[in-house]
C-alpha atoms as a printed R data frame, in Angstrom:
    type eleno elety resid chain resno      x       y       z
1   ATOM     1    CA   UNK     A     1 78.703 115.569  95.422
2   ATOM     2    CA   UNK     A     2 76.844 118.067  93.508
3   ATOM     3    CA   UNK     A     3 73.521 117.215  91.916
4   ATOM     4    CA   UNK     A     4 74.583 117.022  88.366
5   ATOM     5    CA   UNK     A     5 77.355 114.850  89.345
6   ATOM     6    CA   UNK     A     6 74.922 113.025  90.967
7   ATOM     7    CA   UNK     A     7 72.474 112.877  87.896
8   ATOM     8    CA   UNK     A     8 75.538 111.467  85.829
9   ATOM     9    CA   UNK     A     9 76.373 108.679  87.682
10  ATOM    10    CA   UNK     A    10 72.686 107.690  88.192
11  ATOM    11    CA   UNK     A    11 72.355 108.000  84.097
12  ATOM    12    CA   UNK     A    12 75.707 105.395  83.843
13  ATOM    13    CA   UNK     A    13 73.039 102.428  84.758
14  ATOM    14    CA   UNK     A    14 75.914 101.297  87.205
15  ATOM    15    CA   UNK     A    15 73.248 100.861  89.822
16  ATOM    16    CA   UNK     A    16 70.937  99.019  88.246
17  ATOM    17    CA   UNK     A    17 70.128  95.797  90.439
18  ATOM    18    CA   UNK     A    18 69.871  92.555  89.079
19  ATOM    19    CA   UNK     A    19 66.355  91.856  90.727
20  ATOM    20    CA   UNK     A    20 64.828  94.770  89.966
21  ATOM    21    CA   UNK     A    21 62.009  95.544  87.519
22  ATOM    22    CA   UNK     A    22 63.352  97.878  85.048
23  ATOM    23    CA   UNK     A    23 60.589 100.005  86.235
24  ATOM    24    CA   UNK     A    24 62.335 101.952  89.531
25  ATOM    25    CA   UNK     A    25 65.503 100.585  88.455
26  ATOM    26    CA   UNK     A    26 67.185 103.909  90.141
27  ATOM    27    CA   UNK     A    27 68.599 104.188  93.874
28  ATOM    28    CA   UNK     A    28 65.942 105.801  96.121
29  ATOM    29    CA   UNK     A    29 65.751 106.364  99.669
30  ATOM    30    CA   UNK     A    30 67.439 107.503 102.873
31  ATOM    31    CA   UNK     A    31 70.774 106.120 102.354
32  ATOM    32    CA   UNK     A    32 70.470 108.707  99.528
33  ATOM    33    CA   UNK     A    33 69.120 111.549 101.149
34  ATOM    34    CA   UNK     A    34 71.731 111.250 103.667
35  ATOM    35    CA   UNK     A    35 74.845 109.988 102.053
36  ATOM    36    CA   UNK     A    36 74.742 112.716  99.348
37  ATOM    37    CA   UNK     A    37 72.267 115.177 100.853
38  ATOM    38    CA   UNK     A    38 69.771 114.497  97.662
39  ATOM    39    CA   UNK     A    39 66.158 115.927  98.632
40  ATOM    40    CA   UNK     A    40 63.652 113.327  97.374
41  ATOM    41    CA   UNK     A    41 62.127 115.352  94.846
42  ATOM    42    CA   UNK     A    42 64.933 114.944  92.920
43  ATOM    43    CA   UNK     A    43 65.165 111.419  93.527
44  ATOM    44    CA   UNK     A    44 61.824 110.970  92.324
45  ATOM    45    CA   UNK     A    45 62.327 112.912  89.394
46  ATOM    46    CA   UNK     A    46 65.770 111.744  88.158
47  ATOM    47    CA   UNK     A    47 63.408 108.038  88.639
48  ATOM    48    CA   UNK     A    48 60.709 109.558  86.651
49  ATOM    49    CA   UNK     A    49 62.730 110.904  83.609
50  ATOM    50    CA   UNK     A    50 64.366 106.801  83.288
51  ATOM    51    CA   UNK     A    51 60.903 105.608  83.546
52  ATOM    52    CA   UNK     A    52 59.844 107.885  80.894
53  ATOM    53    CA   UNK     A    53 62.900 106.890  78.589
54  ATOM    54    CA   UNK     A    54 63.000 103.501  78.880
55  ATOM    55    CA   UNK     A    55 58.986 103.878  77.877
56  ATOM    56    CA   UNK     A    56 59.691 105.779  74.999
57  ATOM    57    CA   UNK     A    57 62.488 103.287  73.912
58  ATOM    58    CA   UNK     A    58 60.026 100.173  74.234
59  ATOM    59    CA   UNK     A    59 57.703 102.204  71.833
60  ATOM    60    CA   UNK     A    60 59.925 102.726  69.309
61  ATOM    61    CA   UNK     A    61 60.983  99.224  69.758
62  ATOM    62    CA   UNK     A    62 57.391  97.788  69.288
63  ATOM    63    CA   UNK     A    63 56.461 100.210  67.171
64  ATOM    64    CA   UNK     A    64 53.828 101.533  69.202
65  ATOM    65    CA   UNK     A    65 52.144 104.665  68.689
66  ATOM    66    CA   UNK     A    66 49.452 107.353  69.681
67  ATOM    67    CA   UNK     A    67 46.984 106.853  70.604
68  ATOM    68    CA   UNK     A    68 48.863 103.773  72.658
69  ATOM    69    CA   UNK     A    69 51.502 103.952  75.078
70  ATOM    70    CA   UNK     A    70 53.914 102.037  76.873
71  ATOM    71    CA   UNK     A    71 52.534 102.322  80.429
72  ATOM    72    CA   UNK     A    72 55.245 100.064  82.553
73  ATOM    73    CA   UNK     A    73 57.998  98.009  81.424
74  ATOM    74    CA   UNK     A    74 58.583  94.593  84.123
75  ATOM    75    CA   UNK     A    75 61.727  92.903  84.107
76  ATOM    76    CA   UNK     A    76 61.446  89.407  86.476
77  ATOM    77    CA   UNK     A    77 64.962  87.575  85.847
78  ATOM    78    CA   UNK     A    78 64.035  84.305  88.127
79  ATOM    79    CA   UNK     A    79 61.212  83.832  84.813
80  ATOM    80    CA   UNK     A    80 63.393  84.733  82.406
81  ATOM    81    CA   UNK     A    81 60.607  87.026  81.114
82  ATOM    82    CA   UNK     A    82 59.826  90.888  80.487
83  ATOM    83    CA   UNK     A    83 56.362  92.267  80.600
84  ATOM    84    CA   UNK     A    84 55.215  95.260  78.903
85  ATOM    85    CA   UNK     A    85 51.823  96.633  79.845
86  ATOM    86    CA   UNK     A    86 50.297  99.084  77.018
87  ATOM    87    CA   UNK     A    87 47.600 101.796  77.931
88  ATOM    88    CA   UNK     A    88 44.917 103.684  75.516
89  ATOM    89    CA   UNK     A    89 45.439 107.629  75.498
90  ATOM    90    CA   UNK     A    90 41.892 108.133  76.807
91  ATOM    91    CA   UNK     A    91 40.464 111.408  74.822
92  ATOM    92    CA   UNK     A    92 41.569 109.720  71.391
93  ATOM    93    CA   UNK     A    93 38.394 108.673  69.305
94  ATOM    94    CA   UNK     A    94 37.981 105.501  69.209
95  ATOM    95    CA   UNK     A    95 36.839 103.573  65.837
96  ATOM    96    CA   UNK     A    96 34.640 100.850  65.089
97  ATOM    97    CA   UNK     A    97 36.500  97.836  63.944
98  ATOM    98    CA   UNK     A    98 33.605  97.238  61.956
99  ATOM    99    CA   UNK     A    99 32.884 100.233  59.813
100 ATOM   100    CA   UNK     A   100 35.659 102.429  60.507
101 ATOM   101    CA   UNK     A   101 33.553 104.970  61.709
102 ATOM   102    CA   UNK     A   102 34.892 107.462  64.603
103 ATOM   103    CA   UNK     A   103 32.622 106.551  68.133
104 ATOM   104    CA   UNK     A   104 32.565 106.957  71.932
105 ATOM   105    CA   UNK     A   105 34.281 104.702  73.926
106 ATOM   106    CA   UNK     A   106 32.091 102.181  75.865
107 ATOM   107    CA   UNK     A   107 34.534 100.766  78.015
108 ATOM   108    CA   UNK     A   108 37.241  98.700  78.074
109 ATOM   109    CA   UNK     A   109 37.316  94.607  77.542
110 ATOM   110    CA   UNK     A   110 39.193  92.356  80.034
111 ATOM   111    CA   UNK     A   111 43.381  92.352  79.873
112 ATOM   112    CA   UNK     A   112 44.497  90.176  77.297
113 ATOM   113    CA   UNK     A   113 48.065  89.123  76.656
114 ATOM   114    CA   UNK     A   114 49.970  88.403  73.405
115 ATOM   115    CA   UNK     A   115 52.931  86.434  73.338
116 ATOM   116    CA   UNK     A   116 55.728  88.739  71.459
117 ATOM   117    CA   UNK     A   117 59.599  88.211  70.152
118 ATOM   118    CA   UNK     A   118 62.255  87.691  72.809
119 ATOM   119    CA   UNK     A   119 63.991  90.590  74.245
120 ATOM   120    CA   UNK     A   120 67.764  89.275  74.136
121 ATOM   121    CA   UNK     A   121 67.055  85.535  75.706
122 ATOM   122    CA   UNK     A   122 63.684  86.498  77.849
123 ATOM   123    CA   UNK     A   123 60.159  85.776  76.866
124 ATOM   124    CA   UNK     A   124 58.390  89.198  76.124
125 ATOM   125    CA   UNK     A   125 54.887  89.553  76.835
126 ATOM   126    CA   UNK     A   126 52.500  92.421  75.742
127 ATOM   127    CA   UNK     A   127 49.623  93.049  78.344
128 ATOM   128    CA   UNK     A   128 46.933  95.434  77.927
129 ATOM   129    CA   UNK     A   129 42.923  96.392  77.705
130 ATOM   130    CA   UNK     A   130 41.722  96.862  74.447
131 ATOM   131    CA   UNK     A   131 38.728  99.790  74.621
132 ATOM   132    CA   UNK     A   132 35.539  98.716  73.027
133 ATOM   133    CA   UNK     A   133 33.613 101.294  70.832
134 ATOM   134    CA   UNK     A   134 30.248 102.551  71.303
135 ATOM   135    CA   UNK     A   135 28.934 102.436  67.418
136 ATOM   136    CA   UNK     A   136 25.269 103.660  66.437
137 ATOM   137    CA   UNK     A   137 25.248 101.260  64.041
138 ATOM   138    CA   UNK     A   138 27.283  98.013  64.611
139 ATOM   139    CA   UNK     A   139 27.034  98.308  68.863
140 ATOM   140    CA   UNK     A   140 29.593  97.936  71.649
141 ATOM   141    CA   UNK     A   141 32.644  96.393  69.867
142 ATOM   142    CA   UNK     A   142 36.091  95.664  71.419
143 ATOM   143    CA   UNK     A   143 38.716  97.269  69.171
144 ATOM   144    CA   UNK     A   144 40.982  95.915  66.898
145 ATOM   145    CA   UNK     A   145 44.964  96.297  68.025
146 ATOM   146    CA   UNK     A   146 47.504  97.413  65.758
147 ATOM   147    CA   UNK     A   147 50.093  94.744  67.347
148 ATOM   148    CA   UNK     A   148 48.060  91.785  66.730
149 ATOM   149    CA   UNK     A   149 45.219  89.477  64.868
150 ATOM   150    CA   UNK     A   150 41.716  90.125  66.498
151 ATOM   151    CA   UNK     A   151 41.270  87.208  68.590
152 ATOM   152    CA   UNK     A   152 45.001  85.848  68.054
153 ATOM   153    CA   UNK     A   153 47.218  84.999  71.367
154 ATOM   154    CA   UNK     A   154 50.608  86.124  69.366
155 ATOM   155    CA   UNK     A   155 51.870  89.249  67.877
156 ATOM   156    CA   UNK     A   156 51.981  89.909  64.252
157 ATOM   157    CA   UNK     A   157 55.840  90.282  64.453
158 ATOM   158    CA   UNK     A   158 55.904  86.657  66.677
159 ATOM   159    CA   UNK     A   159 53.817  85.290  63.376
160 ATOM   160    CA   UNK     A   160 55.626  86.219  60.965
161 ATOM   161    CA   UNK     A   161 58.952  84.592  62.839
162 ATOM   162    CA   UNK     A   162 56.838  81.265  63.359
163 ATOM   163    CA   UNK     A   163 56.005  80.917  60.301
164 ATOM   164    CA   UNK     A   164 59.833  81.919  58.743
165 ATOM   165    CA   UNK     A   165 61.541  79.343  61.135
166 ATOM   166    CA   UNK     A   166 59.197  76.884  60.192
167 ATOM   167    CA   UNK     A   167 59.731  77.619  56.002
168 ATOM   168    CA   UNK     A   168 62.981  77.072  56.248
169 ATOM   169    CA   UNK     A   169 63.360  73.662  58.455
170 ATOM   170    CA   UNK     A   170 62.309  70.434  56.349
171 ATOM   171    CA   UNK     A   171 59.887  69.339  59.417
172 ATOM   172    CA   UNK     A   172 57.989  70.799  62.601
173 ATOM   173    CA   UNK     A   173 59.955  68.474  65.025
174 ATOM   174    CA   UNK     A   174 63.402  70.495  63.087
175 ATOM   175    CA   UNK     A   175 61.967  73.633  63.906
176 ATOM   176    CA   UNK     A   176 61.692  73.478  67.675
């Protein structure tokens, strides 16, 4: 088997295992390497470019953009539940939740996590570490996040459904 043949029936998502995190969702290994004389370099990169796409897709899904990222994407089907871990583009400026104003960055605050719609039937959760800004007026302040209320445990998008869900049932005991 030649290696583009190869690179099409890794793209089909045939091999996909049903325990896997959708992170290094690709075959790997020696059975591989030997079966269908793959060097690993290619192995790791034909696992790179899926990593990379399925990234890209969970940004455009969550409309997430620079300067944040889609760093991993966790798939853990015993929970029922999919984990996406978002990562500051260190170099962008950061900006003072307070005045606006264009800072350093300090550092970055403890990982928080924000509850977020399902994905299909699986809880989705958003993890990441919001930077804090270094401003010469208002101090070290911890960022606001496009994706959520400061301080709030739940996406904007989760919100909004909440509160639709429970508009249109006649009681709270309806809506759950």
């Amino acid at each position: 088997m030649d290696a583009e043949a190869c690179w099409l029936e890794l793209k089909s998502n045939r091999f996909a295992p049903d325990f896997a995190p959708l992170r290094c969702a690709t075959p790997g290994g020696r059975f591989w390497r030997e079966k269908l004389g793959l060097k690993w370099s290619f192995l790791q990169a034909v696992r790179m470019s899926l990593d990379s796409e399925l990234q890209k897709h969970y940004e455009l899904l969550l409309g997430i953009g620079s300067p944040w990222e889609v760093k991993t994407v966790g798939l853990s089907l015993e929970a029922k539940k999919v984990e996406i871990e978002l990562g500051w583009q260190w170099g962008a400026a950061a900006k003072c939740p307070e005045c606006g104003r264009e800072c350093s960055i300090h550092d970055c605050a403890p990982e928080r996590t924000w509850r977020h719609l399902d994905t299909m039937q699986f809880t989705t959760l958003i993890r990441a570490r919001t930077p804090r800004a270094d401003c010469p007026e208002h101090g070290v302040k911890t960022m606001q996040v496009p994706w959520a209320a400061p301080q709030g445990r739940f996406t904007l998008l989760f919100e909004r459904f909440a509160v639709e869900v429970l508009l249109a049932s006649a009681s709270v005991s309806q809506a759950c």
